[in-house]
NUSE-543116 format. One record per residue (C-alpha): x, y, z. Coordinates in Angstrom, 2 decimals. Layout:
<sites>
       X       Y       Z
       X       Y       Z
...
</sites>
This chain:
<sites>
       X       Y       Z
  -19.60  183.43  215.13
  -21.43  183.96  218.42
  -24.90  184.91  220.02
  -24.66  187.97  219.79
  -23.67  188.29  215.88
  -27.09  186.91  215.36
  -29.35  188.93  217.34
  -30.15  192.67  215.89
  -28.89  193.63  219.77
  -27.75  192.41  222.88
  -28.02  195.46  225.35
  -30.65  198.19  226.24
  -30.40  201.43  228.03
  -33.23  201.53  230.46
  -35.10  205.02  231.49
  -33.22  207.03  233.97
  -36.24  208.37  235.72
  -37.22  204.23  236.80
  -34.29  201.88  236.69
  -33.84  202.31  239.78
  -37.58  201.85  241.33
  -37.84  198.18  240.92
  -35.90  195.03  239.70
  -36.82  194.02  236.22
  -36.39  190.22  234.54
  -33.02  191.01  232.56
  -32.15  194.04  234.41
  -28.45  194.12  235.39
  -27.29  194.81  238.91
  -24.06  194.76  240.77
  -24.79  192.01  244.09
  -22.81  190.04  246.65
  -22.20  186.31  245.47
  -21.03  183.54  247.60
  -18.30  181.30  246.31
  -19.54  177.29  246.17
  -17.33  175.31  248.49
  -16.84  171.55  248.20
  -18.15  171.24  251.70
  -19.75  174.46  253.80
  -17.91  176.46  256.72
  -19.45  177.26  259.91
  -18.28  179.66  263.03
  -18.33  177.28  265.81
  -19.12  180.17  268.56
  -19.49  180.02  272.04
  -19.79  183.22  274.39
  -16.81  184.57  275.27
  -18.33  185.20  278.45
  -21.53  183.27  280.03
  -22.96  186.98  280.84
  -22.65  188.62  277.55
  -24.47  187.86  274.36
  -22.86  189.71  272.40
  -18.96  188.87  272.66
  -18.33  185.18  271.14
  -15.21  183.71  270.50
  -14.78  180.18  268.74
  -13.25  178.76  265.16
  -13.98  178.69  261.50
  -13.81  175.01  260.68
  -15.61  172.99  257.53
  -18.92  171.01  258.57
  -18.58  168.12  260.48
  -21.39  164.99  260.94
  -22.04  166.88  264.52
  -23.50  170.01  262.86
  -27.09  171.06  262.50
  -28.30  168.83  265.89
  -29.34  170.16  269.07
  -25.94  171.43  270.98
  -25.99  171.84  274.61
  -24.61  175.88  274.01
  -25.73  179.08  275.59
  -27.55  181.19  273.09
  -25.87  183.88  271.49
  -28.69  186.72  270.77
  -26.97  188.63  268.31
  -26.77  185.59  266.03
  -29.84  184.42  266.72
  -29.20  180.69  266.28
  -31.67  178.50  267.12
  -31.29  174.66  268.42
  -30.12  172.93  264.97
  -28.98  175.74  263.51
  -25.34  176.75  262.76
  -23.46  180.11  261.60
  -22.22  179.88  258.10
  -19.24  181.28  256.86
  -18.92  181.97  253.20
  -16.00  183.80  251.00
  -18.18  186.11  248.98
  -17.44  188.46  245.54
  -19.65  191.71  244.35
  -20.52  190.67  240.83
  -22.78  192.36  237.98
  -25.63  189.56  237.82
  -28.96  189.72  235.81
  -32.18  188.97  236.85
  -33.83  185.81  235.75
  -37.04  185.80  237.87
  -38.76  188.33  240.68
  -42.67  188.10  239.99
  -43.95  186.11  242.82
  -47.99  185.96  243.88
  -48.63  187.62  247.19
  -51.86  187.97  248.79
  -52.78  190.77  250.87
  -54.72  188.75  253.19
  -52.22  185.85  253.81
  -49.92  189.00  254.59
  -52.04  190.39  257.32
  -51.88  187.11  258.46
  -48.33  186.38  258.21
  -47.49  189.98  259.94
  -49.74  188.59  262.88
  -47.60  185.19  262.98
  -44.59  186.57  262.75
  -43.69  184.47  259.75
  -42.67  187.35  256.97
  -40.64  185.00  255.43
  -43.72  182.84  253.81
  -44.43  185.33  251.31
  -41.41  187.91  250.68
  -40.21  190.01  248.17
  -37.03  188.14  246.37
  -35.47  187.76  243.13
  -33.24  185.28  241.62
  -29.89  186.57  239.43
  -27.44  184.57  237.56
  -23.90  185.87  238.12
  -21.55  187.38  235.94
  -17.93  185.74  235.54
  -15.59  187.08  233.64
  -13.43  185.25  230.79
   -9.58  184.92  230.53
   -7.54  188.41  229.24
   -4.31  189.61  229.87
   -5.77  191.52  233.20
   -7.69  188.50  234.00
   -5.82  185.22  233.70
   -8.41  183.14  236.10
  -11.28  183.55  233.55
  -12.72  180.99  231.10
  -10.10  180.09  228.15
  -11.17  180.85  224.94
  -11.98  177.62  223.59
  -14.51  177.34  226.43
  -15.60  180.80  225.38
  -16.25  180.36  221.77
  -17.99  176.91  222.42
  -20.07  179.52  225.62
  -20.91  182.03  222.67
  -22.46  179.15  220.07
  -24.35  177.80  223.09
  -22.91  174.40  223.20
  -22.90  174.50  227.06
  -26.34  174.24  228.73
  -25.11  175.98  231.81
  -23.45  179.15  230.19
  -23.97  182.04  228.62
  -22.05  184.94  227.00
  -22.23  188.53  227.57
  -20.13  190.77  225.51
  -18.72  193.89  226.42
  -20.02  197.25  226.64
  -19.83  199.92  228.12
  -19.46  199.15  231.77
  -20.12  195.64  231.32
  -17.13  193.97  230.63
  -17.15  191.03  228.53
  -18.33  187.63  230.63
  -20.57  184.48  231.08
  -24.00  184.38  233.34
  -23.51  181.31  234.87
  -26.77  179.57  235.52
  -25.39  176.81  237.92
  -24.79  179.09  240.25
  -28.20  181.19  240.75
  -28.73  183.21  243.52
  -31.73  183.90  245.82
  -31.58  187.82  246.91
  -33.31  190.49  249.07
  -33.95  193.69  247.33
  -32.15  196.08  249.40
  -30.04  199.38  248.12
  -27.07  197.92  250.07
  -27.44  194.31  248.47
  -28.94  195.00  245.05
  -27.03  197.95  243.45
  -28.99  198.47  240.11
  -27.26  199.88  237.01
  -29.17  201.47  233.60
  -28.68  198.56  231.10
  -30.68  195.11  230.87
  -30.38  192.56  228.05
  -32.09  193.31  224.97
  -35.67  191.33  225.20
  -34.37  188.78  222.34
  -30.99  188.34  224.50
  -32.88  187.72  227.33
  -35.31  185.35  225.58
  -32.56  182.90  224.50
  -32.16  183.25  227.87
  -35.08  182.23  229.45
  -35.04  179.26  226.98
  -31.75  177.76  228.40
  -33.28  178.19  232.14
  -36.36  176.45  231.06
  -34.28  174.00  229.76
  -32.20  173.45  233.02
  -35.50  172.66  234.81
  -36.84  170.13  232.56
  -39.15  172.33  229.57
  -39.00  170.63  226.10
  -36.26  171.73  223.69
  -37.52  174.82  222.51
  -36.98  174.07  218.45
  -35.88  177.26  217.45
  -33.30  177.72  220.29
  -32.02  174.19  219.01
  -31.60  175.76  215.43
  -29.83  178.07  216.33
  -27.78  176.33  218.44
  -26.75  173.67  215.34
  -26.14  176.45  213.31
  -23.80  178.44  215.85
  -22.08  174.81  216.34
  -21.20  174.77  212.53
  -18.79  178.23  212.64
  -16.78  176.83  215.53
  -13.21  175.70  214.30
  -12.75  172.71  213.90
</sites>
Protein backbone atom coordinates (compact mmCIF):
# COMPACT_ATOMS: atom_id res chain seq x y z
CA UNK A 1 0.00 0.00 0.00
CA UNK A 2 1.12 3.49 -0.99
CA UNK A 3 0.43 7.34 -0.48
CA UNK A 4 -1.88 7.63 -2.50
CA UNK A 5 -4.25 4.59 -1.27
CA UNK A 6 -4.55 6.66 1.81
CA UNK A 7 -5.45 10.00 0.75
CA UNK A 8 -9.30 10.51 -0.50
CA UNK A 9 -7.24 12.04 -3.81
CA UNK A 10 -4.09 12.77 -5.24
CA UNK A 11 -4.86 15.06 -8.34
CA UNK A 12 -7.07 18.19 -9.10
CA UNK A 13 -8.25 19.72 -12.26
CA UNK A 14 -7.63 23.38 -11.98
CA UNK A 15 -10.08 26.16 -13.73
CA UNK A 16 -9.46 26.58 -17.36
CA UNK A 17 -10.22 30.24 -17.43
CA UNK A 18 -6.82 30.81 -14.73
CA UNK A 19 -4.32 28.00 -14.78
CA UNK A 20 -2.59 29.58 -16.89
CA UNK A 21 -2.37 33.32 -15.28
CA UNK A 22 -0.02 32.53 -12.52
CA UNK A 23 2.08 29.66 -10.94
CA UNK A 24 0.39 28.09 -7.99
CA UNK A 25 2.25 25.99 -4.89
CA UNK A 26 1.41 22.35 -6.29
CA UNK A 27 0.60 23.39 -9.71
CA UNK A 28 2.21 21.12 -12.33
CA UNK A 29 4.22 22.47 -15.22
CA UNK A 30 6.34 21.06 -17.95
CA UNK A 31 10.20 23.05 -17.43
CA UNK A 32 13.80 22.65 -18.55
CA UNK A 33 15.96 20.71 -15.86
CA UNK A 34 19.64 20.53 -15.79
CA UNK A 35 21.26 17.18 -15.20
CA UNK A 36 23.75 17.25 -11.82
CA UNK A 37 27.26 16.53 -12.94
CA UNK A 38 29.97 15.21 -10.62
CA UNK A 39 31.98 18.25 -11.46
CA UNK A 40 30.48 21.40 -13.73
CA UNK A 41 31.36 22.12 -17.55
CA UNK A 42 32.31 25.38 -18.84
CA UNK A 43 32.83 26.82 -22.66
CA UNK A 44 36.28 28.04 -22.48
CA UNK A 45 35.65 30.88 -25.33
CA UNK A 46 37.81 33.21 -26.79
CA UNK A 47 36.84 35.49 -29.91
CA UNK A 48 37.26 33.97 -32.90
CA UNK A 49 38.33 37.18 -34.09
CA UNK A 50 39.80 40.22 -31.83
CA UNK A 51 37.18 42.56 -33.87
CA UNK A 52 34.04 40.68 -33.44
CA UNK A 53 32.09 40.04 -30.30
CA UNK A 54 29.98 38.00 -31.42
CA UNK A 55 31.89 34.95 -33.19
CA UNK A 56 33.82 32.81 -30.36
CA UNK A 57 35.40 29.71 -30.82
CA UNK A 58 37.00 27.62 -27.86
CA UNK A 59 36.25 24.00 -25.97
CA UNK A 60 33.83 22.37 -23.65
CA UNK A 61 36.05 21.01 -20.93
CA UNK A 62 35.06 20.12 -16.99
CA UNK A 63 36.20 22.91 -14.37
CA UNK A 64 39.58 23.20 -13.65
CA UNK A 65 41.35 25.03 -10.26
CA UNK A 66 42.00 28.06 -12.96
CA UNK A 67 38.26 28.83 -13.33
CA UNK A 68 36.25 31.61 -11.82
CA UNK A 69 39.63 34.12 -11.42
CA UNK A 70 40.33 37.10 -13.32
CA UNK A 71 41.57 35.86 -17.03
CA UNK A 72 43.50 38.14 -19.11
CA UNK A 73 40.57 37.53 -22.22
CA UNK A 74 38.90 39.98 -24.48
CA UNK A 75 35.29 40.33 -23.57
CA UNK A 76 32.81 38.61 -25.46
CA UNK A 77 29.48 40.95 -25.36
CA UNK A 78 27.06 38.52 -26.32
CA UNK A 79 27.92 36.40 -23.29
CA UNK A 80 28.32 38.96 -21.16
CA UNK A 81 30.96 37.44 -18.86
CA UNK A 82 32.37 39.43 -16.46
CA UNK A 83 36.08 39.13 -14.84
CA UNK A 84 35.54 35.82 -12.60
CA UNK A 85 32.91 34.63 -14.34
CA UNK A 86 32.76 31.56 -16.65
CA UNK A 87 30.12 30.08 -19.31
CA UNK A 88 28.48 26.98 -18.08
CA UNK A 89 27.54 24.21 -20.03
CA UNK A 90 24.86 21.91 -18.80
CA UNK A 91 23.01 18.70 -20.51
CA UNK A 92 19.44 19.65 -19.76
CA UNK A 93 15.80 17.50 -19.97
CA UNK A 94 12.06 19.15 -20.25
CA UNK A 95 10.38 17.52 -17.29
CA UNK A 96 6.74 17.91 -15.68
CA UNK A 97 7.86 19.47 -12.17
CA UNK A 98 5.54 20.89 -9.38
CA UNK A 99 5.80 23.86 -7.62
CA UNK A 100 6.96 23.84 -4.06
CA UNK A 101 7.35 27.60 -3.33
CA UNK A 102 6.75 31.12 -5.46
CA UNK A 103 5.37 33.70 -2.76
CA UNK A 104 8.21 35.98 -2.19
CA UNK A 105 7.82 39.72 -0.36
CA UNK A 106 8.47 42.53 -2.77
CA UNK A 107 8.28 46.07 -2.00
CA UNK A 108 7.26 48.59 -4.37
CA UNK A 109 9.62 51.07 -3.15
CA UNK A 110 12.83 48.91 -2.97
CA UNK A 111 11.68 48.22 -6.72
CA UNK A 112 11.75 51.78 -7.82
CA UNK A 113 14.90 51.68 -6.35
CA UNK A 114 16.29 48.63 -7.73
CA UNK A 115 14.99 49.73 -11.44
CA UNK A 116 17.17 52.96 -10.77
CA UNK A 117 20.33 50.67 -9.80
CA UNK A 118 20.05 48.47 -12.27
CA UNK A 119 19.98 45.56 -9.87
CA UNK A 120 16.45 43.69 -10.91
CA UNK A 121 17.79 40.72 -9.74
CA UNK A 122 17.47 41.70 -5.77
CA UNK A 123 13.90 41.27 -5.73
CA UNK A 124 12.50 39.07 -8.78
CA UNK A 125 9.76 37.06 -9.55
CA UNK A 126 10.92 33.14 -9.20
CA UNK A 127 9.64 29.91 -8.18
CA UNK A 128 11.15 26.78 -7.03
CA UNK A 129 9.82 23.13 -8.64
CA UNK A 130 10.82 19.71 -7.76
CA UNK A 131 11.23 17.56 -10.88
CA UNK A 132 9.45 14.74 -12.07
CA UNK A 133 11.44 11.36 -12.82
CA UNK A 134 9.97 8.67 -14.05
CA UNK A 135 10.15 4.92 -12.62
CA UNK A 136 11.34 1.71 -14.43
CA UNK A 137 8.57 0.07 -17.19
CA UNK A 138 9.02 -1.83 -20.11
CA UNK A 139 9.28 1.68 -22.23
CA UNK A 140 11.42 3.05 -19.59
CA UNK A 141 14.16 0.75 -18.34
CA UNK A 142 16.43 3.77 -16.75
CA UNK A 143 13.72 4.56 -14.12
CA UNK A 144 13.66 3.71 -10.39
CA UNK A 145 13.23 -0.27 -9.77
CA UNK A 146 10.39 -1.21 -8.03
CA UNK A 147 11.67 -2.03 -4.78
CA UNK A 148 12.91 1.57 -4.62
CA UNK A 149 9.43 2.49 -5.74
CA UNK A 150 7.31 0.74 -3.25
CA UNK A 151 9.74 1.79 -0.35
CA UNK A 152 9.22 5.84 -2.52
CA UNK A 153 5.32 5.24 -2.18
CA UNK A 154 5.36 4.31 1.89
CA UNK A 155 7.68 7.30 2.30
CA UNK A 156 10.64 5.58 3.65
CA UNK A 157 12.96 7.89 1.62
CA UNK A 158 13.20 11.51 2.86
CA UNK A 159 14.19 12.74 -0.53
CA UNK A 160 11.35 11.12 -2.71
CA UNK A 161 8.11 11.17 -3.50
CA UNK A 162 5.55 9.30 -5.65
CA UNK A 163 3.23 10.49 -8.18
CA UNK A 164 0.92 8.09 -9.77
CA UNK A 165 -0.39 8.16 -13.07
CA UNK A 166 -3.07 9.98 -14.65
CA UNK A 167 -4.05 11.26 -17.25
CA UNK A 168 -1.12 12.99 -18.81
CA UNK A 169 0.98 12.53 -15.92
CA UNK A 170 2.63 9.46 -16.16
CA UNK A 171 3.46 7.63 -13.16
CA UNK A 172 6.91 9.12 -11.34
CA UNK A 173 8.84 10.49 -8.26
CA UNK A 174 9.33 14.48 -7.42
CA UNK A 175 12.66 14.40 -6.47
CA UNK A 176 13.39 16.97 -3.83
CA UNK A 177 17.30 16.78 -4.02
CA UNK A 178 17.25 18.15 -7.03
CA UNK A 179 15.05 21.53 -6.75
CA UNK A 180 15.14 24.00 -9.18
CA UNK A 181 15.20 27.84 -9.13
CA UNK A 182 13.05 29.16 -12.32
CA UNK A 183 11.95 32.33 -14.20
CA UNK A 184 8.35 32.43 -15.04
CA UNK A 185 8.40 32.76 -18.66
CA UNK A 186 5.80 31.02 -21.35
CA UNK A 187 8.94 29.58 -23.05
CA UNK A 188 10.47 28.18 -19.68
CA UNK A 189 7.41 27.45 -17.54
CA UNK A 190 4.83 25.60 -19.72
CA UNK A 191 1.81 25.24 -17.27
CA UNK A 192 -0.64 22.32 -17.58
CA UNK A 193 -4.48 22.09 -15.81
CA UNK A 194 -3.76 19.63 -12.92
CA UNK A 195 -1.95 20.35 -9.42
CA UNK A 196 -1.76 17.92 -6.49
CA UNK A 197 -4.70 17.57 -4.46
CA UNK A 198 -4.15 20.09 -1.27
CA UNK A 199 -3.69 16.85 1.12
CA UNK A 200 -1.05 15.43 -1.58
CA UNK A 201 0.61 18.46 -1.56
CA UNK A 202 0.55 18.83 2.24
CA UNK A 203 2.47 15.55 2.85
CA UNK A 204 4.41 17.32 0.68
CA UNK A 205 5.30 20.33 2.18
CA UNK A 206 5.95 18.22 5.36
CA UNK A 207 8.87 16.22 3.77
CA UNK A 208 10.44 19.72 2.44
CA UNK A 209 10.15 21.12 5.85
CA UNK A 210 11.73 18.23 6.95
CA UNK A 211 14.75 18.46 4.48
CA UNK A 212 15.49 21.93 5.94
CA UNK A 213 15.56 21.12 9.49
CA UNK A 214 11.43 21.57 10.87
CA UNK A 215 10.56 19.04 13.66
CA UNK A 216 9.06 15.69 12.63
CA UNK A 217 5.71 16.59 11.92
CA UNK A 218 3.89 13.59 14.18
CA UNK A 219 1.26 12.78 11.99
CA UNK A 220 3.43 12.57 8.79
CA UNK A 221 5.57 10.11 11.02
CA UNK A 222 2.33 7.95 11.59
CA UNK A 223 1.71 7.58 8.63
CA UNK A 224 4.88 6.90 7.54
CA UNK A 225 5.20 3.71 10.28
CA UNK A 226 2.08 2.59 9.16
CA UNK A 227 2.88 2.69 5.25
CA UNK A 228 6.33 0.91 6.41
CA UNK A 229 4.25 -2.05 7.88
CA UNK A 230 2.48 -3.16 4.21
CA UNK A 231 5.87 -3.28 2.52
CA UNK A 232 6.96 -7.01 1.90
CA UNK A 233 9.03 -8.21 3.79
Amino acid sequence: MGIEQVLKAFYIDLPAATFRKAPLVGQFFWTVIPFLEKLPWILDAQRADPTEHRIIQGEVRAVNPTDFRPKSRLPIKVLQLRETEEFLVQRSKKRLAVVVAGEWTVFDDVAALLRQRGQHHLQESSVIVAPLYGVESPEHSGGFPPMMTAKIQSLQYRQFFHCPRNGSIREGVLRLDRLQAVRPHHLSLEPIQIALHPEALAVLLTMIRGLFGAPPDETFIALRDILRETLPV
